[in-house]
Structure formats: structure tokens, C-alpha cells
TORVEX-762922 format. One line per 8 residues: number of its first residue (from 1); their letters; for each residue x, y, z negated of C-alpha. Coordinates in steps of 0.5 Angstrom, whole numbers, plus 500, padded with zeros to 3 digits. Layout:
N
NUM) a) X,Y,Z | ... $
***
This chain:
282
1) xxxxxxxx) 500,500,500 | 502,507,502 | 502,513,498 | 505,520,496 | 505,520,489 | 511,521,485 | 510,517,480 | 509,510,479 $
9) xxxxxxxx) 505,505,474 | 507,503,467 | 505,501,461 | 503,507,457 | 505,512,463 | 502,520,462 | 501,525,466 | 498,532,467 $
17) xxxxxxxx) 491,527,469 | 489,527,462 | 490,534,461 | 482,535,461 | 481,540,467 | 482,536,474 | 480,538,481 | 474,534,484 $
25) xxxxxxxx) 472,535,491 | 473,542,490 | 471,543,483 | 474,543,476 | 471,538,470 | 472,538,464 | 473,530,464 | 479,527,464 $
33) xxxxxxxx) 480,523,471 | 482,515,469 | 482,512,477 | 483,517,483 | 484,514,490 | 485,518,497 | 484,516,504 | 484,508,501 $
41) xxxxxxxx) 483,503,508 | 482,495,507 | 484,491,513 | 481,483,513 | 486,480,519 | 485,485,524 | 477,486,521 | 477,493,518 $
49) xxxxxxxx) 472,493,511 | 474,499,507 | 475,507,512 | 478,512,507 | 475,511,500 | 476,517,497 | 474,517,490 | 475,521,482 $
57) xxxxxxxx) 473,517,477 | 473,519,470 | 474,517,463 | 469,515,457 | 464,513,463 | 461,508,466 | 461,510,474 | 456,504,478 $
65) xxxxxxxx) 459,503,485 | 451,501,489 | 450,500,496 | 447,494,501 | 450,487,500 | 457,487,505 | 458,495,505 | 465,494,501 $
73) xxxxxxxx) 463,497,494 | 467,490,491 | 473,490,496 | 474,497,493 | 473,495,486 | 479,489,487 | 483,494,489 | 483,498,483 $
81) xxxxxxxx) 487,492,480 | 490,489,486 | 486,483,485 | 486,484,494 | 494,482,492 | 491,474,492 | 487,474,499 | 492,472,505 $
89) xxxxxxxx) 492,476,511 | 489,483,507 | 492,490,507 | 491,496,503 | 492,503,505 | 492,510,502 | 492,511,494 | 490,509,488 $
97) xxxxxxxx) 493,512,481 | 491,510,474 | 492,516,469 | 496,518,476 | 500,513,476 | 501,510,483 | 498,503,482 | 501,501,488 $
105) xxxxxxxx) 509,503,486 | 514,498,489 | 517,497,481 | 509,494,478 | 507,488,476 | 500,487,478 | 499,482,472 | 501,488,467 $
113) xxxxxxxx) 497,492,471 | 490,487,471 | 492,487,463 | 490,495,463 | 485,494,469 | 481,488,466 | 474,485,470 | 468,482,469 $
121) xxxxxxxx) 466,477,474 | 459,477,476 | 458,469,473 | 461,468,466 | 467,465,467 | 470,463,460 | 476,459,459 | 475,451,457 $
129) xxxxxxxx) 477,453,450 | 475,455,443 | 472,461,442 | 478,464,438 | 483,462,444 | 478,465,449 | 480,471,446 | 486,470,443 $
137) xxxxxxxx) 489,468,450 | 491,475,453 | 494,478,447 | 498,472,445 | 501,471,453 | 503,479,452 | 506,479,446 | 501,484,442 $
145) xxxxxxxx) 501,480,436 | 507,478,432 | 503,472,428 | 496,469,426 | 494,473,422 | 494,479,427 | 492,474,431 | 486,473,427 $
153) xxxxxxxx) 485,481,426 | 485,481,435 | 480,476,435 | 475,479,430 | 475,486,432 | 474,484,440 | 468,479,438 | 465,485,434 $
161) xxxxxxxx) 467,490,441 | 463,485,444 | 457,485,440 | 459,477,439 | 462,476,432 | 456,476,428 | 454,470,433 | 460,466,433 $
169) xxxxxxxx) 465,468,426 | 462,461,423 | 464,457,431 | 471,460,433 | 473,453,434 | 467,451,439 | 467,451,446 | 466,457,449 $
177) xxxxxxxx) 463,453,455 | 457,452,450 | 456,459,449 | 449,462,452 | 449,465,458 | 449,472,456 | 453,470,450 | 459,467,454 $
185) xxxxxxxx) 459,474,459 | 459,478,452 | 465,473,450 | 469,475,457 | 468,482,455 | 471,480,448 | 477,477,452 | 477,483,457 $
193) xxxxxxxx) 478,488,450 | 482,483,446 | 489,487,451 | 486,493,449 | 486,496,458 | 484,502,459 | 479,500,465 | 475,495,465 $
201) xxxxxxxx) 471,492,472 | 465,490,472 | 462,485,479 | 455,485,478 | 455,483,470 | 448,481,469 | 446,478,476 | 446,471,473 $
209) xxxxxxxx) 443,472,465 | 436,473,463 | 433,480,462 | 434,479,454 | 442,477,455 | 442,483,460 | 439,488,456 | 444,486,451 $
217) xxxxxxxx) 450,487,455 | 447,494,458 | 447,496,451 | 455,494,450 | 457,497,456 | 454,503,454 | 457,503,447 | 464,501,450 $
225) xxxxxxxx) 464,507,454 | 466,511,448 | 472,508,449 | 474,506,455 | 473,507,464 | 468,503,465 | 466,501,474 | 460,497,475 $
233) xxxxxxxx) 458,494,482 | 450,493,482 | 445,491,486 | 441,494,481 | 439,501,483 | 435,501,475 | 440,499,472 | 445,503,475 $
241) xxxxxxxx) 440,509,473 | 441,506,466 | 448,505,465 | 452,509,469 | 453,517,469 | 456,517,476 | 454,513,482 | 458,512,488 $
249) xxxxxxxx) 454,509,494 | 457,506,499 | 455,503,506 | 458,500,512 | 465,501,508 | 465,508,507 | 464,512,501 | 457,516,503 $
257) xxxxxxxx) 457,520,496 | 459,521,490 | 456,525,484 | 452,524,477 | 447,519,477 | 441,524,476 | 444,527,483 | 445,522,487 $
265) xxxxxxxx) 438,518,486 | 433,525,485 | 437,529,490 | 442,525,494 | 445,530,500 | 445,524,505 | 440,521,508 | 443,514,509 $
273) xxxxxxxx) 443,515,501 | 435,517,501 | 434,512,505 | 438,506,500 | 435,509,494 | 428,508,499 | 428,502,500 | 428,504,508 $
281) xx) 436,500,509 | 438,495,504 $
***
């Protein structure tokens, strides 16, 4: 990936991005930007999925990515955390910064970065372990605990994060496999924060769970806002009216518009826009 930015990603990195006023298509905001990204273009082989995606997204919110099936709002998700890395024959160009940072730096460790950029996948995928090694798998591997009872701590205090702990602290040594649907995606979540990241991405997190597991996790997103970026993909134009503060719609791979969330389903600027929200394309 090609980029401009002087400076590159690390663990911890500073910049003037978290200062508190920051440019954003012209107009300064009091929010400080977490992820931006200019002019992004994703290539499949030869097929072009991504036209120049250029985006701001602030911290302590929850911004929700919507738009037709097919219309590049996950590709560019992925790209956040470089999880396109792992797919042959896909090429990402343009700039992504975190805090910025180039995500993209030749010197990055995508896994370092995936630990500050960590994603929630729409199906609950837990580890075939205990509850406790769930959570406690990312921050043993990073080296954030120097013994058990830190551990301990960790693992309390991210079940807890995730609105889980009063649910499992009497089972830590079951499966987590055995755990409610909606359950095992809030103990995703738990093992999302156990690495404390600064981002998290969620792919469709409630698509697979019940209303009641969704109306739970909805609820946890909205308490994790406070401490973390939070980007959802959703199909869901009433739940991304419920959880996020700004919302990106894409179609046919570009970034139509982007603005708070009221703006964007009351007002929207475009008619492609109006027309998703309508129901006339979808």
C-alpha cells in the first residue's frame, strides 16, 4: 500500500491527531480522528472493488458502514486491520493512518496491529477452549500479564467490559463453545478488549443472534463507545439508526456520503443515498 504519511505505525504511536481539532472534508470537529483514510482502491486480481474511499472517523463513537450487499463496505472494513493481507491476489492502495500513523508502514507488524484493531466477526467464533483461556489467549501471547493473578484481573475485568462476567464467573473452566449464541459473540467481544485495542470492527455482529442477544450486545456497543472507536457493518439501516453517531454509505465500491447519523437518514445529500434508506435500490 502506498502512502504520503511520514510517519509510520507503532504500538502506542502519538500524533497531532489527537490533539482535538481536526479537518474533516473542510470542517473542523471537536472529536479527535482515530482512523482516517485517502483515496483507498482495492483490487481482486484484475477486478477493482474499492474507488478511492476516503474517510474520517472519530474516536469515542460508534460509526456504522451501510449500503447493498456487495457494495465494498466490508472490503474496506478489512482493511482497517490488514486483514486483506491474508487474501492471494488482493492489492490495497492509497492511505490508512491510525492516530496518524501509516497502518500500511513498511516496519508494521500486521499482528501488533490487529491487537490495536481487533474485529468481531458476524458469526460468534470463540476458541474451542474454557471461558477463561477465551479471554485470556490474546494478552498472555502479548506478553500483558507477568502472572496468574494479572491474568485473573484481565480476564474479570474484560468478561465484565463485555456485560458477561455475572453469566459465567461460576463456569470460567467450561467451553466456551457452550455458551448462548449471543453469549459467545459478548465473549468475542470480551476477548476483542482483553488486548485493550484502540479500535474495534464489528462485521455484522447481531446478524446470527436473536433479538433479545441483539438488543444485549446493541446495549454493549453503546457502553464501549466511551472507551474505544467502534465501526459496525450492518444490513440493518434500524440498527445502525440505534448504535452509531455517524454512518458511511457506500454503493458499487465507492463511499457515496458520509455525515452524523440523523443527517444521513433525515437529510441524506444524495439521491442514491435516499434511495437505499427508501428501499428503491437495495
Amino acid at each position: 500500500m502506498t502512502s504520503q504519511s511520514p510517519q509510520e505505525f507503532q504500538p502506542g504511536a502519538t500524533s497531532i491527531a489527537q490533539a482535538g481539532l481536526h479537518a474533516t472534508h473542510g470542517v473542523l470537529t471537536d472529536n479527535p480522528v482515530k482512523v482516517s483514510a485517502r483515496d483507498v482502491n482495492v483490487f481482486y486480481g484484475a477486478k477493482q472493488a474499492l474507488f478511492n474511499v476516503s474517510i474520517t472517523i472519530p474516536n469515542h463513537s460508534v460509526s456504522a458502514f451501510i449500503g447493498p450487499s456487495g457494495c465494498g463496505k466490508t472490503t474496506f472494513l478489512r482493511c482497517i486491520n490488514r486483514m486483506n493481507d491474508t487474501i492471494d491476489g488482493c492489492r490495497v492502495t492509497g492511505e490508512i493512518n491510525l492516530d496518524g500513523a501509516n497502518a500500511y508502514g513498511k516496519n508494521v507488524d500486521p499482528v501488533l496491529l490487529r491487537a490495536r484493531v481487533g474485529m468481531v466477526f458476524q458469526k460468534p467464533n470463540p476458541f474451542p477452549k474454557s471461558i477463561y483461556e477465551n479471554v485470556a489467549y490474546g494478552p498472555r501471547i502479548h506478553g500483558m500479564a507477568k502472572n496468574k493473578a494479572d491474568l485473573d484481573i484481565i480476564v474479570e475485568k474484560s468478561l465484565r467490559r463485555a456485560a458477561l462476567w455475572e453469566e459465567v464467573k461460576d463456569r470460567l473452566d467450561q467451553s466456551g463453545t457452550g455458551l448462548s449464541g449471543g453469549q459467545q459473540q459478548r465473549l468475542v467481544i470480551a476477548r476483542t478488549v482483553a488486548v485493550d485495542p484502540d479500535v474495534i470492527l464489528m462485521d455484522e455482529p447481531c446478524s446470527a443472534l436473536d433479538p433479545i442477544a441483539t438488543a444485549k450486545v446493541e446495549e454493549l456497543i453503546d457502553e464501549l463507545r466511551e472507551k474505544y472507536c467502534i465501526i459496525i457493518v450492518t444490513h440493518s439501516m434500524a440498527q445502525a439508526a440505534r448504535v452509531s453517531q455517524r454512518t458511511a454509505f457506500f454503493h458499487l465500491g465507492t463511499l457515496v456520503e458520509t455525515g452524523p447519523t440523523e443527517e444521513i437518514f433525515q437529510n441524506p445529500r444524495d439521491k442514491r443515498t435516499q434511495d437505499y434508506i427508501t428501499g428503491r435500490i437495495g
